[in-house]
Residue, then its C-alpha position, 0 to 999 in steps of 0.5 A: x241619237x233616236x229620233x223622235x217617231x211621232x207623239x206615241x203614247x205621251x200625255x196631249x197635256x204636254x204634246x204643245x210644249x215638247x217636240x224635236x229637239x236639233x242635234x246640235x243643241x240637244x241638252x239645251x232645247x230638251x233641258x229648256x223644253x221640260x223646264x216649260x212642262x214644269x213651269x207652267x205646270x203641265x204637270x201638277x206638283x206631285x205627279x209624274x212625269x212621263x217614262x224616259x222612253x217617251x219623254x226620249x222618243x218625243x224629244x229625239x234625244x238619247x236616254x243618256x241625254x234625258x237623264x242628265x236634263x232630269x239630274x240637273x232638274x233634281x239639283x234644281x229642286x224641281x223634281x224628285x226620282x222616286x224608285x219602285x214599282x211606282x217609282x219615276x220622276x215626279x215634279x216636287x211643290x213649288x216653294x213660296x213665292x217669297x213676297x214682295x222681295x220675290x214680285x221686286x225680283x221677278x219684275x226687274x227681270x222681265x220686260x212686262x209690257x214687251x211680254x204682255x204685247x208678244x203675248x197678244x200678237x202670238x194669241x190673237x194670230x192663233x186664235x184667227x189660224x184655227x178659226x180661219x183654217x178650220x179644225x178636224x173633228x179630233x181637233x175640235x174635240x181636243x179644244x172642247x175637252x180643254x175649255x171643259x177643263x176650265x169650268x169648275x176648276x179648283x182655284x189651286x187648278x184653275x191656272x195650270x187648266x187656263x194654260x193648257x187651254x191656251x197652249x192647245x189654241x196655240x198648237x191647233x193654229x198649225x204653226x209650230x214656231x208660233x206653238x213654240x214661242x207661245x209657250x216660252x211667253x207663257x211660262x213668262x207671263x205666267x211667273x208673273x201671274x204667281x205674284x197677284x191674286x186669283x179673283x174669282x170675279x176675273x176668273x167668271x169673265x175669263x170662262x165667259x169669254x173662253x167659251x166664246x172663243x171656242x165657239x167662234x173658232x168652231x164656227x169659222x168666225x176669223x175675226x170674231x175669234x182675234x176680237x175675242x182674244x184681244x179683249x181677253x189678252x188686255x183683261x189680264x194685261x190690265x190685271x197685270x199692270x194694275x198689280x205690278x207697276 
């Protein structure tokens, strides 16, 4: 089985979520870990994901492998192979969340406030690691090309770019474990996400406070950093709470 050799060429967007996988589970953690990448929509509907060769390479598994994990995929409806010049594997449109049947569905299967409190812990600790830490000058870039990404974003992009920020916080805190179990919560809380609406006036407070995380993790502010967060974290809890319970 190859092993993986380092991020090579494959997308930063997906660099937080896709890593090694261990021998003995490899179609499980590679099948778990591209079914991330699509949830919370690292890759848009419509595009592409990386070739097999990277997405092999970074995850350490045999092609063999990998084109099983995207065969399930496809019998899923989540992705579609398209041959070609052009050709590849592109992540097809999520249906319609369904509903108030759907929000029932999605709520009965997850434990909300045991998601929303994970969630806080693993954000609020990142948020201190990077600041505390320090960050190299490409980290630090790599942090405010994601915050810029936020800013003016359109509403059908805003959420995908908000996790990619969060998910870049979470990879530069130096903790692969926490990189890892900061996506799997992620991809939870951003399912339920999908159930409420997009509120431009939440999205205005939201950028305001991204900018002054990022400018407290650059400054080397530890607690103003976590104070940042977990203020930021309830804002969504509450959305959260007021929308589903």
């Amino acid at each position: 089985m190859a092993r993986d050799a380092g991020p090579g060429r494959l997308d930063g967007r997906l660099a937080p979520v896709l890593r090694p996988v261990r021998a003995g589970n490899g179609f499980e953690e590679a099948l778990e870990q591209i079914l991330q990448v699509v949830r919370l929509g690292l890759v848009p509907a419509g595009e592409r994901l990386p070739a097999e060769r990277e997405l092999a390479e970074r995850l350490g598994i045999s092609r063999v492998t990998l084109r099983e994990v995207l065969r399930v995929l496809q019998d899923q409806g989540l992705v579609e192979a398209r041959r070609g010049r052009y050709g590849g594997t592109f992540v097809r449109p999520r249906p319609d969340a369904g509903g108030e049947d759907e929000l029932r569905r999605r709520i009965a299967a997850v434990d909300v406030e045991d998601a929303l409190r994970f969630r806080e812990v693993l954000e609020v600790g990142a948020a201190g690691l990077c600041a505390a830490h320090g960050l190299t000058g490409g980290q630090a870039a790599r942090l405010r090309e994601a915050l810029d990404g936020t800013r003016d974003a359109p509403l059908a992009d805003y959420r995908r770019l908000d996790t990619l920020l969060h998910l870049t916080l979470a990879e530069l805190s130096g903790s692969p474990s926490l990189a890892a179990q900061y996506a799997a919560v992620r991809a939870t809380v951003n399912g339920l996400l999908d159930c409420i609406p997009l509120l431009v006036r939440n999205l205005e407070h939201s950028q305001r406070q991204h900018s002054a995380l990022v400018e407290a993790v650059l400054d080397g502010d530890a607690d103003g950093a976590r104070e940042i967060m977990r203020e930021h974290c309830a804002g969504t809890a509450s959305l959260l709470r007021g929308f589903l319970t």
